[in-house]
C-alpha positions as CSV (number, residue, x, y, z in Angstrom):
1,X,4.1,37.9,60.7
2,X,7.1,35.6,60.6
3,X,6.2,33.4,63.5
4,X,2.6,33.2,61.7
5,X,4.2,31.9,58.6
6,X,6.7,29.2,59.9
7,X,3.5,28.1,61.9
8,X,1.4,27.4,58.8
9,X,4.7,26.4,57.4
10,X,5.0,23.6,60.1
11,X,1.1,22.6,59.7
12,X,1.5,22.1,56.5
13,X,4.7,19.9,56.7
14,X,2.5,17.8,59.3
15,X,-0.4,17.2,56.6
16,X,2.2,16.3,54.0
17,X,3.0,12.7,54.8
18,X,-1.0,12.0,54.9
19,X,-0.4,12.4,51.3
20,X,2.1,9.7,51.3
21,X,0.3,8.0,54.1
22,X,-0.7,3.9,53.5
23,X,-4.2,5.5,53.4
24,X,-2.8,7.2,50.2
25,X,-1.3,4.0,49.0
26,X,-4.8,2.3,49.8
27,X,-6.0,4.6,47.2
28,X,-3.8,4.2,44.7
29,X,-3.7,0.2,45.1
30,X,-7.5,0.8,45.0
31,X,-7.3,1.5,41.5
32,X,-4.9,-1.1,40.7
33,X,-8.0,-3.8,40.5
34,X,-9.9,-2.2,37.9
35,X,-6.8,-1.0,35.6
36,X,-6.0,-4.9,35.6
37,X,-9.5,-5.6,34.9
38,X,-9.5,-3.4,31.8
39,X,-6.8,-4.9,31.1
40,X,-7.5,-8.1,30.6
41,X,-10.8,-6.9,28.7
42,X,-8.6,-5.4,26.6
43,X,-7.0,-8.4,25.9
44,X,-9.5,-10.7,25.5
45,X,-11.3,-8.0,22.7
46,X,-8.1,-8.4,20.9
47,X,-7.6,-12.0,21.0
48,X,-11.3,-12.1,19.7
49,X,-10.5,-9.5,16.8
50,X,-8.0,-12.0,15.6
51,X,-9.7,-15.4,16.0
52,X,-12.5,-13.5,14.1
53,X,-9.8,-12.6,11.2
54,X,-8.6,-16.0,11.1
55,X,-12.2,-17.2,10.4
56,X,-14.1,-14.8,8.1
57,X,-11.4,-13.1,5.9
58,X,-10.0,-14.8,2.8
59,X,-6.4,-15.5,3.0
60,X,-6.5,-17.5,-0.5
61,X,-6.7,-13.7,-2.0
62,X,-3.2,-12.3,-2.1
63,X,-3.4,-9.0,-1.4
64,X,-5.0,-9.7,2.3
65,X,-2.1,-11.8,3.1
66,X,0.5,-9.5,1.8
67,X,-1.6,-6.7,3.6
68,X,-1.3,-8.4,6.8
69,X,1.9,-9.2,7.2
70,X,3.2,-5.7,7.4
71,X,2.7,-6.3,11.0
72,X,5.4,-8.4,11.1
73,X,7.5,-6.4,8.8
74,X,7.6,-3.3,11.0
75,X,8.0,-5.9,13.9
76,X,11.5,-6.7,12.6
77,X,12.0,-2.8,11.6
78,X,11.4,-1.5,15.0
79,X,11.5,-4.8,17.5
80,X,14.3,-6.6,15.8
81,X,14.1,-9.2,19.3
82,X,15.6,-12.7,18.2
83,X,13.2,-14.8,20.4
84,X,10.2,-12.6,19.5
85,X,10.6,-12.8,15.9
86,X,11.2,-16.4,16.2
87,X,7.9,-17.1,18.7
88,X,6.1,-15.5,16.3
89,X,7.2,-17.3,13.1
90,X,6.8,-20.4,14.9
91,X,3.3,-19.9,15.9
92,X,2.4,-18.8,12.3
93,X,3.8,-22.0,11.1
94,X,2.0,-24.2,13.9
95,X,-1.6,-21.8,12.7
96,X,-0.8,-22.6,9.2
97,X,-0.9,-26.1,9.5
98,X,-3.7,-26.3,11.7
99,X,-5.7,-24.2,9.6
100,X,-4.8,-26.0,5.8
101,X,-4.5,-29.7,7.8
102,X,-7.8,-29.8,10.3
103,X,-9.7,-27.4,9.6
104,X,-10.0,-27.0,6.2
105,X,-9.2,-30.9,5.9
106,X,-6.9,-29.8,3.0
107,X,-3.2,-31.3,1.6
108,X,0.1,-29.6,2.0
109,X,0.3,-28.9,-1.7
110,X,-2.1,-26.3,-1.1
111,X,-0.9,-24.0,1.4
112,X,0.1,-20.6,-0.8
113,X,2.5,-17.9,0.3
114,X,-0.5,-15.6,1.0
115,X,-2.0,-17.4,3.8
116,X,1.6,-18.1,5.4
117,X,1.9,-14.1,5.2
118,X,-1.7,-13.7,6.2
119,X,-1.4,-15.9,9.7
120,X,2.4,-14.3,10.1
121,X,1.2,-10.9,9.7
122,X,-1.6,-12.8,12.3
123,X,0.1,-14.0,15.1
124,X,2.3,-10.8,14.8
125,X,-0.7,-8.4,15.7
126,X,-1.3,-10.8,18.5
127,X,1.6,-11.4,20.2
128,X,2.4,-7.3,19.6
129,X,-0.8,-6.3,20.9
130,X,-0.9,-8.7,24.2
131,X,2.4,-6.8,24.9
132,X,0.6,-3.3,24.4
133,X,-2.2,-3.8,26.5
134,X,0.4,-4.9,29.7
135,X,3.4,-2.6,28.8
136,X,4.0,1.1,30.0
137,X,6.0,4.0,29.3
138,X,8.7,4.2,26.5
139,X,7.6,0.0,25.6
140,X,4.1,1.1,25.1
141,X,5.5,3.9,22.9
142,X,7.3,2.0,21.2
143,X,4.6,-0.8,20.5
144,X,2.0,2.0,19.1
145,X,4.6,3.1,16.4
146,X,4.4,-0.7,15.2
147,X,0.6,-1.2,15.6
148,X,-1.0,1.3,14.7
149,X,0.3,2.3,11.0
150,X,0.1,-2.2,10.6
151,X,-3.3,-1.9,11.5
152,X,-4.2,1.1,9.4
153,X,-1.9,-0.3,6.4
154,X,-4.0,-3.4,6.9
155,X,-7.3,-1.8,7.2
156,X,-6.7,-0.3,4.0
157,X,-5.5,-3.2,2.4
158,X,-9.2,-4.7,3.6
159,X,-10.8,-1.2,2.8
160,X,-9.8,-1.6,-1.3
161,X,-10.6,-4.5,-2.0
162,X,-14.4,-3.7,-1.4
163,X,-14.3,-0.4,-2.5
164,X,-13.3,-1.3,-5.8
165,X,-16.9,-2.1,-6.9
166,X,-18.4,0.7,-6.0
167,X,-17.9,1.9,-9.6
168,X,-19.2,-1.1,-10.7
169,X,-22.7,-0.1,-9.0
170,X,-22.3,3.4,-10.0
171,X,-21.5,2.2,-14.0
172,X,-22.6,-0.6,-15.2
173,X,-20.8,0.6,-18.6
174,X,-17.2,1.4,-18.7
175,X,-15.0,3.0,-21.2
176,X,-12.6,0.3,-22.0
177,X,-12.9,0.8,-25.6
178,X,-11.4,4.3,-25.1
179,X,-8.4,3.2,-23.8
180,X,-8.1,0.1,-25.6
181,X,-8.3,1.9,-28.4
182,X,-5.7,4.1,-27.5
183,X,-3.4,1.3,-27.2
184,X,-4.1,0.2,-30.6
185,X,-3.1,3.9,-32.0
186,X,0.5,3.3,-30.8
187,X,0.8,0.5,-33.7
188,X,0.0,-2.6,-31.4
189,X,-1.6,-3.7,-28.0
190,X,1.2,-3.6,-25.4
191,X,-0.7,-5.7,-22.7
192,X,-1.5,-8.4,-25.6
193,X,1.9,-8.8,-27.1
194,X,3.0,-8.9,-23.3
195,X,0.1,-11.4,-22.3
196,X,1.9,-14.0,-24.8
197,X,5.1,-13.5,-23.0
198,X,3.7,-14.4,-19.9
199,X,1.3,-16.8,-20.9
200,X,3.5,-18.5,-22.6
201,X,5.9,-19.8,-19.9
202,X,4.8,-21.4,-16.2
203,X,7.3,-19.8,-14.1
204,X,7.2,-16.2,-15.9
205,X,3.6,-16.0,-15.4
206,X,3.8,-17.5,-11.9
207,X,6.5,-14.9,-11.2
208,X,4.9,-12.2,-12.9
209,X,1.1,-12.8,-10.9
210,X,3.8,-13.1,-7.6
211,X,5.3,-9.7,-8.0
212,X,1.7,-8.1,-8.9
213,X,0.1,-9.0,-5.9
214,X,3.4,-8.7,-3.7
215,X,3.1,-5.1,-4.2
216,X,1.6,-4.3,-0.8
217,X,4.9,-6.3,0.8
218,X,6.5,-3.7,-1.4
219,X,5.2,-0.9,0.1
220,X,5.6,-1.9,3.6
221,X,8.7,-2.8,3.5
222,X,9.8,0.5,2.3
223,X,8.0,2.2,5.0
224,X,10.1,-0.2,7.7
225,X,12.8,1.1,6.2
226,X,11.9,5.1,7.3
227,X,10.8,3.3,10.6
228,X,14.3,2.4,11.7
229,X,15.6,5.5,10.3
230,X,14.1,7.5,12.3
231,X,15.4,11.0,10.7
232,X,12.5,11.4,8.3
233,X,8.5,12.0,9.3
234,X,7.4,7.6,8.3
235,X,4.3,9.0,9.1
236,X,4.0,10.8,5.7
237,X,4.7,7.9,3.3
238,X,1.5,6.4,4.8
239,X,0.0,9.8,4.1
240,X,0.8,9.6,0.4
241,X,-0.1,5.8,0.2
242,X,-3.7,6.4,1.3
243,X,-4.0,9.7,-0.6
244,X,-3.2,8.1,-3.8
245,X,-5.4,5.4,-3.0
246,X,-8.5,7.6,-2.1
247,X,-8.3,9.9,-4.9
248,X,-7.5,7.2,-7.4
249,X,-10.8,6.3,-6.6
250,X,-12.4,9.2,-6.8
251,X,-10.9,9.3,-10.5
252,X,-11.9,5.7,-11.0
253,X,-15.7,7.2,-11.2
254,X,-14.7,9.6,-13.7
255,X,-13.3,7.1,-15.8
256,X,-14.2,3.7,-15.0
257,X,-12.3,0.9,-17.1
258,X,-11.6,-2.6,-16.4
259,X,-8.5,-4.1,-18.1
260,X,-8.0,-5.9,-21.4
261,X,-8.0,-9.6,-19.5
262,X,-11.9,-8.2,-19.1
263,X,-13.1,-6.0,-21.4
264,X,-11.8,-8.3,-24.7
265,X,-12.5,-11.5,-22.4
266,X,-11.5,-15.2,-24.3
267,X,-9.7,-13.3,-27.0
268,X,-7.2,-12.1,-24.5
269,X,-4.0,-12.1,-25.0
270,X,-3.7,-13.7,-28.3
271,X,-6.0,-12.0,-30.8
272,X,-5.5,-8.3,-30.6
273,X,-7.8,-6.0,-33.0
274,X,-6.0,-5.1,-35.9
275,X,-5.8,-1.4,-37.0
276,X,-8.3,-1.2,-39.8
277,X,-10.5,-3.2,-37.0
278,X,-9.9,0.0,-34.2
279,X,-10.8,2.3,-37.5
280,X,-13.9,0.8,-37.4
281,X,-14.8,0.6,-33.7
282,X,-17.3,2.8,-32.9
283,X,-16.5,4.5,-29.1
284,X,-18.8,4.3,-26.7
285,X,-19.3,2.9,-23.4
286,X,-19.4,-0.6,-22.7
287,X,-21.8,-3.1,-20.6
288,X,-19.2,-5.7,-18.5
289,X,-20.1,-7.4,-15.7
290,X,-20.7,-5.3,-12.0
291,X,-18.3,-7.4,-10.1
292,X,-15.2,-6.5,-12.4
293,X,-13.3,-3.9,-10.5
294,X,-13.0,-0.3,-12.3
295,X,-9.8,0.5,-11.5
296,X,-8.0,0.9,-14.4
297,X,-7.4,4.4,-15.3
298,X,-5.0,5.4,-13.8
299,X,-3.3,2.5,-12.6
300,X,-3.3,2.9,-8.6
301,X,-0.7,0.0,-9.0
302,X,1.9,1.5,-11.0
303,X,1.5,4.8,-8.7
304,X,2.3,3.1,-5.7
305,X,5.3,1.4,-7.0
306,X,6.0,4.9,-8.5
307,X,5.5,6.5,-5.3
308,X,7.7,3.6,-3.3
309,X,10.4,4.6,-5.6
310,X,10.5,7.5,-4.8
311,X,10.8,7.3,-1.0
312,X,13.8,5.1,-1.7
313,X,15.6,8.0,-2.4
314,X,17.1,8.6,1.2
315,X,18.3,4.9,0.9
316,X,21.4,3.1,-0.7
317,X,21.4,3.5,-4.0
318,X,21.3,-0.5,-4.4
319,X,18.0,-0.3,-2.6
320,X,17.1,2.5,-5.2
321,X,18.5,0.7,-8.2
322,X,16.3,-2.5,-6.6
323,X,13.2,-0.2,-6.6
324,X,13.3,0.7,-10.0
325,X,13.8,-2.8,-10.7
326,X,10.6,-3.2,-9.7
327,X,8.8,-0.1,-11.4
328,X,9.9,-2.0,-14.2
329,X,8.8,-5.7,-13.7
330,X,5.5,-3.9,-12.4
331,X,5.2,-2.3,-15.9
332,X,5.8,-6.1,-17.5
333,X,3.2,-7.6,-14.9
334,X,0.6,-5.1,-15.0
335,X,0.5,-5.2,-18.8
336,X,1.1,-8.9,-19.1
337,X,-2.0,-10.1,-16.7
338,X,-4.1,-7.9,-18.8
339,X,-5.4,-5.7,-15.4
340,X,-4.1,-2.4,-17.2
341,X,-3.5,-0.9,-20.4
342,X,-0.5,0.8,-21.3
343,X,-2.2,4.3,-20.9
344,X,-3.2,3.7,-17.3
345,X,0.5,3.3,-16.6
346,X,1.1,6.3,-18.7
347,X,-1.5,8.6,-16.6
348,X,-0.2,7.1,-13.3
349,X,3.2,8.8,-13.7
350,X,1.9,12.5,-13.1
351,X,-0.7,11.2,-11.0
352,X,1.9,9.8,-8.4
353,X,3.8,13.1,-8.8
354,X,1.2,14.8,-7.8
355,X,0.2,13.0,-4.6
356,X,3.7,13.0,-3.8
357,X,4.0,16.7,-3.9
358,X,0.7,17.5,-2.5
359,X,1.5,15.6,0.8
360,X,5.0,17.1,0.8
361,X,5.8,18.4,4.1
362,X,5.3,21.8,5.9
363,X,9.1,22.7,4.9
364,X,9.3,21.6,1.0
365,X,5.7,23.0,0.6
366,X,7.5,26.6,0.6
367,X,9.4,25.4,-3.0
368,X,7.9,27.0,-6.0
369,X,8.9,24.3,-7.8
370,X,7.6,21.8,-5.7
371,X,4.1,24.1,-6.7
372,X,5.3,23.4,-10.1
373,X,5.3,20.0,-10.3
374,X,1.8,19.6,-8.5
375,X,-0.1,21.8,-10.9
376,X,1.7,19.8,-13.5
377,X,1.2,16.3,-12.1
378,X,-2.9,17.8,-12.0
379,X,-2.9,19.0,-15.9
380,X,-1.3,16.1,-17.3
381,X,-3.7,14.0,-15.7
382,X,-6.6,16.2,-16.4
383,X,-5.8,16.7,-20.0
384,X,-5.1,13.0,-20.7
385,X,-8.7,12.4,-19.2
386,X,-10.1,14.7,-21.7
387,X,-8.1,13.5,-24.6
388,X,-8.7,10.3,-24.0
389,X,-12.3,10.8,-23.8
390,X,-13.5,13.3,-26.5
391,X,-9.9,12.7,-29.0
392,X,-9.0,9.1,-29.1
393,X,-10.2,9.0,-32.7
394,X,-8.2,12.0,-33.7
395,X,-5.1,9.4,-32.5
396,X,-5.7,7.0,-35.2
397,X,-4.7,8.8,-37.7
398,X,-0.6,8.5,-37.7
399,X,0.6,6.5,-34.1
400,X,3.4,9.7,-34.3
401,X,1.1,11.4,-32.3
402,X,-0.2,9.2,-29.9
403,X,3.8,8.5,-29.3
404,X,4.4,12.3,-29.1
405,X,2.1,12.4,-26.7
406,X,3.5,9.6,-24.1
407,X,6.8,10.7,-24.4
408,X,5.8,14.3,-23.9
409,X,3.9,13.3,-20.7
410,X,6.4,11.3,-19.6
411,X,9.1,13.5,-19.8
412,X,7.8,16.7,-17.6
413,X,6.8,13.8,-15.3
414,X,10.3,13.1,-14.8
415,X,11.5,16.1,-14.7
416,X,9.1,17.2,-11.7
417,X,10.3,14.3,-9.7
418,X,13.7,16.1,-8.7
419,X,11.5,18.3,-7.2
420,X,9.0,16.0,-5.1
421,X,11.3,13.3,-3.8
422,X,13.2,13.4,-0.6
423,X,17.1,14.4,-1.3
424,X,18.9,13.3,1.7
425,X,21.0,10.2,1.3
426,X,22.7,8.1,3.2
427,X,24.1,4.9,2.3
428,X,24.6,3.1,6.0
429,X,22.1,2.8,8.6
430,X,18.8,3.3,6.5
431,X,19.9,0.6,3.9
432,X,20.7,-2.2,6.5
433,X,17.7,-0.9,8.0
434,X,15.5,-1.7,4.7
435,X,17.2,-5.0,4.0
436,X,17.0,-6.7,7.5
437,X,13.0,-6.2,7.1
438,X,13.1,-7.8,3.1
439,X,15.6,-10.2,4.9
440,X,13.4,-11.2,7.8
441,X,9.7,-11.0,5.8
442,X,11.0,-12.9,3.1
């Protein structure tokens, strides 16, 4: 039996190096032809994605060119290469001027800071995504991470902007009056009075429109900043960026609204209804025009600068004193363009504390307070829906109680957020992390 086993033994050590034979490298060089092939397929599909962008989309809208560029943003986060960066930059410069100068035979005055973020953010997928196709292993790996979140982010970036009318095709009539008059039952309009304000000055309102529509820069940049942290799951911030954003419109059909700037039209921002004028309004719905965008109530806007504060919470707190900075200027610009009223921002606050505690993950869903402050981010929202709707009037009487009500509301909304934000903190890597990506996209 031995001698029969150390004889198969040796037979098969004799087939072995067939195996490894040049016939088996033949083979396997056989292959190497048609992975090159798809290769440069892959390529050439990509560089005709992006010459394709760079034609048809419309890079004098901000929020595609602030979309965009979180390509680049989680480029600096994850690739922070010197030369790389720098090619890149470069070649968005050289597109930009090609594109304002020759091709759309325009001047240098009008060049805006959304088309030099849209053909960064541009050049970025391209030069990123030549690299994927020819890279392996841990490069490749390390490629995807950047790619495919920029690509969703951007996608969804793309995705709103035409989803937005939908509700316009669904309801012709809105309920702007509702929550107009609402504002009016607090003793005066807050988006007029704040309308003036930025009306009234060039570079406020120039600052306040930048900030407004700088909001998806906002967002990515915080989300480069969980990139290089690389302790936390990144992937669940765009979970709870794309949550609020599909069930905000969901709730959008439920109650569509416009904005003051729309609904009250010319007399916008400087003659507000008085109070004996809101005792007289009669509620109902109200005809505007189908390509308005419903997506007033709530405010998606104020929830997802709600929700980036609070995933600043692991960070610095300089970076989390900076992010509340900027709830606050978003409160000032969403009122002052006239896209919101102050109840949309009022509703947004439980809404974002419930999107961030329903995508909590696995471990913190096991908190009964974290279950606490979902059901109560849903019934805040849910009962200001139905007071809003079937009560406003009952608001006119004294403003006491349309007060009562906001700080009430406010105040459990607060209170939840101890328990839906992340608690770890640490003031070193993820900090530097966060502000060499502001650094580098601004």
């Amino acid at each position: 039996m031995r001698r029969i086993i150390s004889a198969g033994a040796q037979e098969i050590s004799t087939l072995e190096p067939a195996a490894n034979s040049p016939a088996g490298q033949v083979s396997n060089s056989s292959n190497q032809p048609l992975t090159r092939l798809l290769r440069i397929l892959a390529a050439t599909l990509l560089g005709t994605l992006i010459l394709l962008a760079w034609v048809g989309l419309p890079f004098e809208l901000p929020y595609i060119g602030y979309g965009l560029v979180s390509a680049f943003v989680f480029q600096v986060a994850v690739r922070p290469r010197r030369w790389e960066i720098l090619s890149v930059a470069l070649a968005a410069c050289g597109l930009v001027l090609f594109d304002r100068v020759f091709v759309h035979q325009g001047s240098m005055e009008e060049i805006q800071t959304s088309i030099c973020f849209g053909m960064l953010g541009l050049m970025s997928f391209l030069v990123l995504g030549f690299k994927a196709v020819w890279a392996t292993g841990p490069e490749l790996a390390e490629l995807k991470s950047i790619l495919f979140p920029a690509a969703g982010f951007a996608f969804f970036i793309l995705g709103s902007q035409n989803s937005l009318n939908l509700a316009g095709l669904l309801f012709p009539q809105t309920l702007d009056l509702y929550a107009y008059t609402f504002d009016g039952s607090l003793g005066f309009q807050p988006s007029f009075l704040l309308g003036q304000v930025l009306k009234g000055s060039a570079w406020v309102d120039a600052l306040g429109h930048f900030t407004y529509y700088g909001l998806p820069l906002a967002m990515a940049l915080v989300y480069a900043g969980h990139l290089r942290r690389k302790t936390t799951d990144s992937l669940s911030l765009l979970r709870v960026y794309f949550a609020a954003g599909l069930v905000g419109y969901v709730l959008f059909l439920f109650f569509p609204a416009t904005g003051p700037a729309y609904a009250a039209g010319p007399a916008f921002p400087n003659s507000p209804l008085s109070m004996s004028a809101l005792h007289q309004l009669s509620l109902r719905p109200m005809a505007v025009s189908v390509s308005w965008p419903r997506n007033a109530m709530p405010s998606l806007h104020m929830a997802w600068v709600l929700l980036i504060w609070f995933n600043c919470r692991p960070f610095a707190r300089w970076v989390r004193v900076v992010a509340l900075a900027f709830v606050l200027i978003t409160v000032f610009d969403t009122l002052g363009t006239g896209e919101h009223y102050l109840i949309d921002l009022v509703v947004a606050f439980p809404f974002a504390v419930a999107m961030q505690a329903l995508c909590a993950g696995p471990a913190r869903r096991q908190s009964r307070m974290l279950r606490v402050a979902l059901v109560s981010g849903i019934t805040l929202v849910v009962a200001w829906f139905i007071l809003l709707r079937y009560a406003t009037n009952l608001l006119l009487l004294t403003p006491v109680l349309p007060w009562a009500f906001v700080v009430t509301s406010t105040a459990i909304s607060a209170w939840c957020t101890r328990f839906v934000v992340p608690v770890d903190v640490d003031s070193t890597q993820e900090s530097t992390g966060l502000a060499r990506a502001a650094t580098a996209s601004w």
